[in-house]
C-alpha beads as a LAMMPS data file, in Angstrom:
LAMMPS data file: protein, C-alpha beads

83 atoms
82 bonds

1 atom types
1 bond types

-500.0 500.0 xlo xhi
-500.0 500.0 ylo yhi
-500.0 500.0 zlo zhi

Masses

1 110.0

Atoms # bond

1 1 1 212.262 -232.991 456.018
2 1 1 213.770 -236.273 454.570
3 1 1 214.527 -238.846 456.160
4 1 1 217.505 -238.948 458.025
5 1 1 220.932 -241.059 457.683
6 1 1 219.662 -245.230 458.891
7 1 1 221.638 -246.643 461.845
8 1 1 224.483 -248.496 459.901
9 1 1 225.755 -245.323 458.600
10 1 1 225.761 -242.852 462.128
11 1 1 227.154 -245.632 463.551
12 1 1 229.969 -245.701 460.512
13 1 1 230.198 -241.762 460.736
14 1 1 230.624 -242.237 464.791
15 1 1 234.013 -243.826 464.064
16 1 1 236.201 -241.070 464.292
17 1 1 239.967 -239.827 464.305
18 1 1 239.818 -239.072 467.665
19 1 1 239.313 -241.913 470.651
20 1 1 237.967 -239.204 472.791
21 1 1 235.508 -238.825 470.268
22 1 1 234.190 -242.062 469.905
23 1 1 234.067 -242.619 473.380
24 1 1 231.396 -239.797 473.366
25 1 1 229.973 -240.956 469.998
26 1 1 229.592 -244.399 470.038
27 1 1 227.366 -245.005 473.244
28 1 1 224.931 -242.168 472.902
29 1 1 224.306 -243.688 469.448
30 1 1 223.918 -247.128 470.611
31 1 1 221.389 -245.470 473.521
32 1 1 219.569 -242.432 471.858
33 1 1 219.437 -242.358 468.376
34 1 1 216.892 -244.601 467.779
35 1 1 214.583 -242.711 469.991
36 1 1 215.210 -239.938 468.613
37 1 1 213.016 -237.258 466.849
38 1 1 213.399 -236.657 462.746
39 1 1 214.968 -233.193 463.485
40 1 1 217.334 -234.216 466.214
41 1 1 218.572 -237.146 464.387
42 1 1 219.187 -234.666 461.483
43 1 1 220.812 -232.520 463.891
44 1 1 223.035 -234.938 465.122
45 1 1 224.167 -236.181 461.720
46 1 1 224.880 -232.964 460.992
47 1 1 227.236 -232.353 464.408
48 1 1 229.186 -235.853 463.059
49 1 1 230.042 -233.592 459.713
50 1 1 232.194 -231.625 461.537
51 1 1 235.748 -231.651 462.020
52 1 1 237.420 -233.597 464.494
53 1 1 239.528 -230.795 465.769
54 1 1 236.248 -227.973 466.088
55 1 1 234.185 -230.896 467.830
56 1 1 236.596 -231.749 470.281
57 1 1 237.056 -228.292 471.481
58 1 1 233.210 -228.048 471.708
59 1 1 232.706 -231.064 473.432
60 1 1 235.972 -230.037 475.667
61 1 1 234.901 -226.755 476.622
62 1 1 237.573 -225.126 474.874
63 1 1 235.560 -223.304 472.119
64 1 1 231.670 -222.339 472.654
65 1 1 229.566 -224.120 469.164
66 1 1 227.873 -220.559 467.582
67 1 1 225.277 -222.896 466.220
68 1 1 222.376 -222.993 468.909
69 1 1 221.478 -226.461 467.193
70 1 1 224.671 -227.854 467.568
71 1 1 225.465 -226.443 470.548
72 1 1 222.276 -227.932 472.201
73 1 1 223.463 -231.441 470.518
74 1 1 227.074 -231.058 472.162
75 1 1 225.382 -230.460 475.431
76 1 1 222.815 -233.917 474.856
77 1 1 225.732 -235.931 473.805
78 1 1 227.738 -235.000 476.861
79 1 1 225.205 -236.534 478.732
80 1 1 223.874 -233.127 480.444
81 1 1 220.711 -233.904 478.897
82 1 1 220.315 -237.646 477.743
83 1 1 216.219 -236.917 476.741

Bonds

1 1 1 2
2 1 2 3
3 1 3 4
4 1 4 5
5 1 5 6
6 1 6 7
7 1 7 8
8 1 8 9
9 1 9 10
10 1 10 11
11 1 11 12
12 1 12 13
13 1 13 14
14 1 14 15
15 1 15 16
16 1 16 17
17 1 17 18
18 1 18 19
19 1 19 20
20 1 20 21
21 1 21 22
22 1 22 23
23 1 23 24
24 1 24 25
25 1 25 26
26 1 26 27
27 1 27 28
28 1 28 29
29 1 29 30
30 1 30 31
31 1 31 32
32 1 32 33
33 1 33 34
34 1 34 35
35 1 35 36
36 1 36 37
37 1 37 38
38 1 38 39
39 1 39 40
40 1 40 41
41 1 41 42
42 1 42 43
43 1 43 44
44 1 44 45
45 1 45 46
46 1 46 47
47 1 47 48
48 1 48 49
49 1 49 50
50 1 50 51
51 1 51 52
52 1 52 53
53 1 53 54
54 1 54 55
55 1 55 56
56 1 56 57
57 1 57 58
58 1 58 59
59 1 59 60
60 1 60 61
61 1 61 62
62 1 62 63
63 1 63 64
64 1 64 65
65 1 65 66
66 1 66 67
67 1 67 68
68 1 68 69
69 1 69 70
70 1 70 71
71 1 71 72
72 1 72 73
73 1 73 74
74 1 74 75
75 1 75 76
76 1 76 77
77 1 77 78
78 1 78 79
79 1 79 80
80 1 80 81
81 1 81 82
82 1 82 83
């Protein structure tokens, strides 16, 4: 698995459209990422690629993520598990 995206640029890719998101976004990042395994941080990068509109639904409880990767990450990032 390569490496994944450095800090500078999640950060970057944390600033979104949406305040609501980066209200979720920008403090997990500045807490977890880091600490983070290879695979989750992968994971996560590849949550940020998504659409503004799909991820706040998912992180609203509006629409259920079909992705169980993703999903899981939605769940972390809401702070139901911060591990």
């Amino acid at each position: 698995m390569s490496e994944p995206m450095n800090i500078a640029r999640v950060r970057w890719a944390c600033r979104r459209g949406m305040l609501e998101l980066d209200v979720l976004f920008q403090p997990f990042v500045e807490k977890h990422y880091e600490q983070m395994s290879v695979e989750d941080k992968h994971i996560f990068v590849r949550l940020l690629e998504g659409e503004d509109p799909v991820l706040f639904a998912w992180f609203m409880g509006h629409e259920k993520c079909a992705d169980p990767e993703l999903a899981k990450m939605v769940i972390r990032v809401r702070g139901r598990d911060a591990a």
